[in-house]
Structures are given as C-alpha cells and as structure tokens.
MARDO-14001 format. One line per 5 residues: their letters; for each residue z, y, x of N, C-alpha, C. Coordinates in pm, whole numbers, plus 50000, padded with zeros to 5 digits. Example, Ala and Ser with C-alpha at 12.3 -4.5 7.8 and 13.67 -1.06 7.14 Angstrom:
// residues 2
as = 50780,49431,51319,50780,49550,51230,50780,49670,51320 ~ 50708,49775,51285,50714,49894,51367,50787,50003,51290
This chain:
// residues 180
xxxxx = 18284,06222,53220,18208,06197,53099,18299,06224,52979 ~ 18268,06293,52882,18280,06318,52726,18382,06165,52689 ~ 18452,06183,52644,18519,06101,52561,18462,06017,52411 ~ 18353,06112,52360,18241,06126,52288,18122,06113,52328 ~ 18050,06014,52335,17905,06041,52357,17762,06058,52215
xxxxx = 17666,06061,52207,17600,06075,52115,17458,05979,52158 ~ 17418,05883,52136,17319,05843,52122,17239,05824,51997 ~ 17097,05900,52010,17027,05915,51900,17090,05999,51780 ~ 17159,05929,51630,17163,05942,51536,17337,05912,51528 ~ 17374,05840,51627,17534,05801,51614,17609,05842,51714
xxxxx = 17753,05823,51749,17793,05877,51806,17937,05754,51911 ~ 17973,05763,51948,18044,05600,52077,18139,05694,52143 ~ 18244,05628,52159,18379,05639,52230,18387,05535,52327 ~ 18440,05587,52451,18459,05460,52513,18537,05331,52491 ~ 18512,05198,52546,18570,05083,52452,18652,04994,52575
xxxxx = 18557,04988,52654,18632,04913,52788,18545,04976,52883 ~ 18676,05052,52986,18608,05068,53124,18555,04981,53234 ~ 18447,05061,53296,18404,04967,53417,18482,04933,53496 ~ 18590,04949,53502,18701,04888,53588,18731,04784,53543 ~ 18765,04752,53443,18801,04637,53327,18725,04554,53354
xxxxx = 18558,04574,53340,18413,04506,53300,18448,04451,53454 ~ 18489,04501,53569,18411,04404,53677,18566,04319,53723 ~ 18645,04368,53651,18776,04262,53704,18747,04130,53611 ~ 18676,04141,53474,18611,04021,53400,18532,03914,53448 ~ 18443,04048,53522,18298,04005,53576,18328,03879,53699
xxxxx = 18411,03959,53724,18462,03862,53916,18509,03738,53843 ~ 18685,03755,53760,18708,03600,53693,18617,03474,53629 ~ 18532,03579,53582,18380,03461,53549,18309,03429,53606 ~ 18277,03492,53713,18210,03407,53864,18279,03298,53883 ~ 18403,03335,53902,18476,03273,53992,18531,03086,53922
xxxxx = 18525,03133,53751,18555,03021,53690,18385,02946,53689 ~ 18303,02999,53707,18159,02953,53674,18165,02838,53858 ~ 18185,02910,53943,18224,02872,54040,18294,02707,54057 ~ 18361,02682,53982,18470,02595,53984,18392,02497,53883 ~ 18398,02524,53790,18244,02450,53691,18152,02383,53742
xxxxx = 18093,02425,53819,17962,02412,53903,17962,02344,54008 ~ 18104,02348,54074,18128,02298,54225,18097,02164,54260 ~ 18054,02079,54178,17981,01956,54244,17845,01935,54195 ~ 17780,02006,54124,17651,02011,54151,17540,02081,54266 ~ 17396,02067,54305,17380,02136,54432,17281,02270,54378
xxxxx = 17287,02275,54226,17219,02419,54203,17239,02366,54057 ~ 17192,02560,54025,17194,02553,53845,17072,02641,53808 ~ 17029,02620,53687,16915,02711,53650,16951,02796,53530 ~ 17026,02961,53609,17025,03033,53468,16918,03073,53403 ~ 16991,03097,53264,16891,03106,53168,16938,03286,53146
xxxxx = 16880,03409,53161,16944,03509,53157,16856,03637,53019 ~ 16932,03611,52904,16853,03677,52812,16851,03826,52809 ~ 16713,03831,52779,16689,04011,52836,16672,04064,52661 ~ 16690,04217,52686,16697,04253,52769,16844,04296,52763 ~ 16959,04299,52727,17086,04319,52702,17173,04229,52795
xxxxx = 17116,04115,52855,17184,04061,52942,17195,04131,53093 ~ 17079,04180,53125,17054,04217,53265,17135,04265,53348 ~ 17257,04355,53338,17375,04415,53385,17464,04281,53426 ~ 17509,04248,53303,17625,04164,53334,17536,04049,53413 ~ 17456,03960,53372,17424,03907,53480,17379,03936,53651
xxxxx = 17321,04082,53609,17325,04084,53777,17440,04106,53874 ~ 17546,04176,53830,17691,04180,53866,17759,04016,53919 ~ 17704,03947,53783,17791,03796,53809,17704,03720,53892 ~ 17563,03759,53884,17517,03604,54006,17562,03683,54120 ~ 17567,03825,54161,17580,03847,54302,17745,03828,54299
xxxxx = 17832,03803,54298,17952,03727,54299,17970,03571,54272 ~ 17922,03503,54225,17876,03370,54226,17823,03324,54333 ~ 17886,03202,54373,17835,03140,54517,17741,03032,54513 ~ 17754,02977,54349,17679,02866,54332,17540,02878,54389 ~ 17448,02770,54454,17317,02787,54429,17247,02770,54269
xxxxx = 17110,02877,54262,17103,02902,54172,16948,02930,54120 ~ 16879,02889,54055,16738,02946,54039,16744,03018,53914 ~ 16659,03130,53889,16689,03239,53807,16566,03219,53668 ~ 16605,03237,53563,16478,03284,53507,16509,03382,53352 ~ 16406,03433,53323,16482,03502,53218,16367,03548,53101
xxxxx = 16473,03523,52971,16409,03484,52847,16376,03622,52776 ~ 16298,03645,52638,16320,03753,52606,16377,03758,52484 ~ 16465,03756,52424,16533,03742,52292,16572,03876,52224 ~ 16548,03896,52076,16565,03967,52021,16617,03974,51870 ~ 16722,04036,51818,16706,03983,51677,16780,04151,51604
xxxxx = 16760,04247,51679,16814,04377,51594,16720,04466,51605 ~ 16574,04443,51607,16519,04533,51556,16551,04708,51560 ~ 16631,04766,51661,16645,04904,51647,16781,04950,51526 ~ 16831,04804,51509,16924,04854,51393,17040,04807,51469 ~ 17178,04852,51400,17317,04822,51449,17316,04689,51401
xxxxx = 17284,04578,51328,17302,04439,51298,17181,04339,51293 ~ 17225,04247,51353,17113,04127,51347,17053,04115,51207 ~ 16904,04118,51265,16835,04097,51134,16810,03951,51047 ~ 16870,03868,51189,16889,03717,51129,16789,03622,51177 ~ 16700,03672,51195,16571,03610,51267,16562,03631,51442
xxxxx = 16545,03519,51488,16575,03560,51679,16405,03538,51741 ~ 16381,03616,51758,16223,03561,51882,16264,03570,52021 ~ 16216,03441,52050,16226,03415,52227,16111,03374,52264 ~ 16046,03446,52348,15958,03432,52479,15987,03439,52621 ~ 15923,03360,52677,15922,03398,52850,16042,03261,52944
xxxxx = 15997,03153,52807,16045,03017,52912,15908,02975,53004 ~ 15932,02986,53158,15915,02944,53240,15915,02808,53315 ~ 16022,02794,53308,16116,02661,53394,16121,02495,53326 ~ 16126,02456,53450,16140,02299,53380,16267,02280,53448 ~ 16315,02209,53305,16455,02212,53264,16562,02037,53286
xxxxx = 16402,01984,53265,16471,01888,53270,16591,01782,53390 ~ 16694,01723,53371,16823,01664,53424,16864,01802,53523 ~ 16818,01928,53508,16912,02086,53548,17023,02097,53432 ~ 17141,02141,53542,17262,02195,53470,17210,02368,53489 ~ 17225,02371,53336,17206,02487,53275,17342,02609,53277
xxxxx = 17272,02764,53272,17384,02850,53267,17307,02970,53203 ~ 17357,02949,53067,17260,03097,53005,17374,03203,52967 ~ 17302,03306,53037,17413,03495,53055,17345,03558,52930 ~ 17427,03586,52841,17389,03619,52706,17516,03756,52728 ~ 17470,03864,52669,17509,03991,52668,17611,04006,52549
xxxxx = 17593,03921,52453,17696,03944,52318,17624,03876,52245 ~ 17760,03765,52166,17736,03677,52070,17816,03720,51944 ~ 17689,03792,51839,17747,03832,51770,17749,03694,51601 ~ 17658,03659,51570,17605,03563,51490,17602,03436,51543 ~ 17568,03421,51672,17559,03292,51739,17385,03235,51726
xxxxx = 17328,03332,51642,17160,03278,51646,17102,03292,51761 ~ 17101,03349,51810,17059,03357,51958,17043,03256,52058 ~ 17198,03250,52069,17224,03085,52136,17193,02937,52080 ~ 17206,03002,51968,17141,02845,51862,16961,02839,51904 ~ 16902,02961,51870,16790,02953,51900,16769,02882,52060
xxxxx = 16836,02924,52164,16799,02885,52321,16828,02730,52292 ~ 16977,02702,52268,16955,02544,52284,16882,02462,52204 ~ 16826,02489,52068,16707,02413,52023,16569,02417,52100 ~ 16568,02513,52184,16449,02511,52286,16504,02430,52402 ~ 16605,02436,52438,16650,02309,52561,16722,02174,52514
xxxxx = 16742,02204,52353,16723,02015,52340,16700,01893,52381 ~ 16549,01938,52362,16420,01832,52422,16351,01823,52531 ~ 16445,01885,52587,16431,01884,52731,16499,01839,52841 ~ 16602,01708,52748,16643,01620,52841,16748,01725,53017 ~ 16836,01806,52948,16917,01882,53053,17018,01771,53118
xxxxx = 17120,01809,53208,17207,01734,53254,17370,01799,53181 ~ 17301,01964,53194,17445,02010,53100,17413,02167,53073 ~ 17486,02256,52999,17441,02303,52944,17599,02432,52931 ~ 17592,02510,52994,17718,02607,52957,17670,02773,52925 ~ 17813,02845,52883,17733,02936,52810,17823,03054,52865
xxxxx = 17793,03207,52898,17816,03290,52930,17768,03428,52851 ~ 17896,03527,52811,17870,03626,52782,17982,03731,52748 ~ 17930,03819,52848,17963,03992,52839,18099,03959,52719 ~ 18026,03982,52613,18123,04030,52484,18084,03907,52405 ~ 18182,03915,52291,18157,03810,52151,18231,03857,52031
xxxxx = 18161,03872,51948,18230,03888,51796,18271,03742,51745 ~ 18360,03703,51775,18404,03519,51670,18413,03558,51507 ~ 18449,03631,51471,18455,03657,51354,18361,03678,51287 ~ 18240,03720,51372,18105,03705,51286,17994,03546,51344 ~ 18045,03490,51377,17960,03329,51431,17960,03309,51332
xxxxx = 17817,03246,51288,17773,03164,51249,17802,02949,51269 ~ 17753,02981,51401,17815,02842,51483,17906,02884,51581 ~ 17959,02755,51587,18073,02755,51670,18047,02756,51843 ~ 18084,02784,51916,18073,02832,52060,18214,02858,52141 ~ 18188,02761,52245,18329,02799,52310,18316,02950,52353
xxxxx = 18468,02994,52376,18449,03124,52394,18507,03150,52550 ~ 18498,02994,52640,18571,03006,52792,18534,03102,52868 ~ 18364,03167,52889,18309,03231,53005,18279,03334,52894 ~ 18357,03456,52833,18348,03500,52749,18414,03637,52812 ~ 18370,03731,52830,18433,03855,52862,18550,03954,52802
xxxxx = 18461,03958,52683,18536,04012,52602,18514,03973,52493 ~ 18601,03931,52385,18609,03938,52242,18637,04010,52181 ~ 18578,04085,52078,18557,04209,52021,18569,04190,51856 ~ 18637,04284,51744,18651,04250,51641,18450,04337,51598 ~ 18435,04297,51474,18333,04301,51440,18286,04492,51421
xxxxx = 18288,04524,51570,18215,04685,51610,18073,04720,51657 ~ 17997,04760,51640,17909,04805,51686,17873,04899,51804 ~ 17842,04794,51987,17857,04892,52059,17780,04871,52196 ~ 17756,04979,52267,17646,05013,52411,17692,05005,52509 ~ 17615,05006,52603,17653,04979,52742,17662,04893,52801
xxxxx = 17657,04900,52982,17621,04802,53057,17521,04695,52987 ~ 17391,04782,52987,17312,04691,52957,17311,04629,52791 ~ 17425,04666,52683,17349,04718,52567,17331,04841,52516 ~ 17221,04807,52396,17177,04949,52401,17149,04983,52225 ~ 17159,05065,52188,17132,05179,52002,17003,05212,52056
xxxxx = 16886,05130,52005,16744,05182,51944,16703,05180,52120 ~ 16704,05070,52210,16702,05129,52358,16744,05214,52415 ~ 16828,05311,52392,16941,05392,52474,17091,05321,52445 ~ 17142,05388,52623,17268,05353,52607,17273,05241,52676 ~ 17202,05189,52742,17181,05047,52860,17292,05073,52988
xxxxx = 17244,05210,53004,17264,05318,53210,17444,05320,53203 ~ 17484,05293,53050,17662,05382,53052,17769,05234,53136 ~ 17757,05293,53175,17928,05210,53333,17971,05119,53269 ~ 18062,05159,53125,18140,05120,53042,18075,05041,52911 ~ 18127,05014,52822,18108,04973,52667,18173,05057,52567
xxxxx = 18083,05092,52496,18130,05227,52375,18092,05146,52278 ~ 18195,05222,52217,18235,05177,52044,18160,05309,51926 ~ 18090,05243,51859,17974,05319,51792,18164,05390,51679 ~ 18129,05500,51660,18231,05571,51569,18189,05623,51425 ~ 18025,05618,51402,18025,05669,51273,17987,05532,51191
C-alpha cells in the first residue's frame, strides 16, 4: 500500500500499523481481563459505528463472560470535527447492578462518553469502565481515565480500523493521519 492514501477530498499517511494496533489490542484484553476477574459477566456497551473493529478484535481475546450490545452514536456529521451535539440510539439492555464495559473507537471531546453515562446513570449499574482504540486528551472536554486507552493521539484527524472520512476508510489495517 501507498504511503499516501486519498480518501474522498483529503489525503492520510499511515499513523500506526496493524502490528502495533493488535499488540495494544491483546494488552487491553488482557488488562480488561484482570479488571473483571471476580465478576461472573459484563455487559459491553460497543459504540457503532467506529467502534466495531477494535471491539471485535478485543472481545475475541477477552476471556471474560460477556453479553454484547451496541449503541449508535454520532457527533461528526461527515466532517473532520465534532459538531458538539452526540445522538444515541439502539439501547437495548437492562443495565441495572451489571458491571459495565463501553468500546468507544476515539475520545476526542469526551461528549460521547458523557452522553452514554448520563443514559446509564439511572440505571442503578454495579460499575462502569471505559475503553478506547485512540484518545485526543488535549481536546476533552471531561475528564476520563485514559487506563484501557490504546492510543493517545495529539489533536489529528484520522481513519481506519473502523474509523472513517465521510464513511470511507473503515476496511484500512492501520490508522492514517489525515495530511491536508
């Protein structure tokens, strides 16, 4: 593959290889693993559609038992930056005294995740941890541990494994760094 790729209107360099992504992927099982180890199941919470990669990589390495469900969250509109506003559909599950595990693809603002746990508030959980791919800290809004955190990223704009520029750019192995 091109060192250069072109999606749509912009153009991405590679940022971290898939080699990288699944030596991450495994350590975060494996710490989610250890987390988890005295409860007898968890109910992820897995936000689509940018999550779907990295979570399916990490539950099939994860030993925990586990019931699945998955949300639909959105807040970029086809553009390179959050528009600030998050819509979530497609809670399912009853939540209540479940230890929680939501696979979030990149926390760039932190609205996202703010949005999920004001929906599991009031719902009386037992606990509540947080997972994701990538994170911009420098652009949070709220604060968020950054333990089950893949990668931390300075404030770039970028695709793959499951994110994507305007819905392309999901299929690429790796994570590219938008260049124009």
């Amino acid at each position: 593959m091109s060192s250069i790729i072109r999606i749509q209107d912009l153009r991405f360099t590679e940022y971290v290889k898939p080699d990288e992504i699944a030596v991450r992927v495994s350590a975060i099982a494996k710490a989610l693993d250890e987390r988890f180890e005295s409860v007898d199941s968890i109910n992820t919470i897995i936000t689509l559609k940018g999550a779907f990669m990295f979570a399916a990589d990490l539950i099939r390495q994860m030993h925990t038992p586990m019931f699945i469900d998955m949300v639909k969250a959105s807040s970029y509109k086809g553009g390179v930056t959050s528009t600030g506003t998050v819509t979530l559909s497609g809670f399912t599950e009853e939540y209540e005294g479940k230890h929680i595990l939501i696979i979030e693809d990149i926390i760039d603002s932190g609205r996202t995740i703010h949005a999920l746990l004001d929906v599991l508030k009031d719902k009386n959980i037992a606990s509540c941890t947080i997972t994701a791919l990538c994170s911009k800290p420098s652009q949070h809004d709220i604060e968020i541990s950054q333990e089950f955190v893949g990668f931390e990223l300075p404030p770039v704009f970028i695709v793959g494994y499951g994110l994507d520029y305007r819905e392309m750019g999901r299929g690429l192995p790796g994570i590219w760094r938008c260049i124009d």
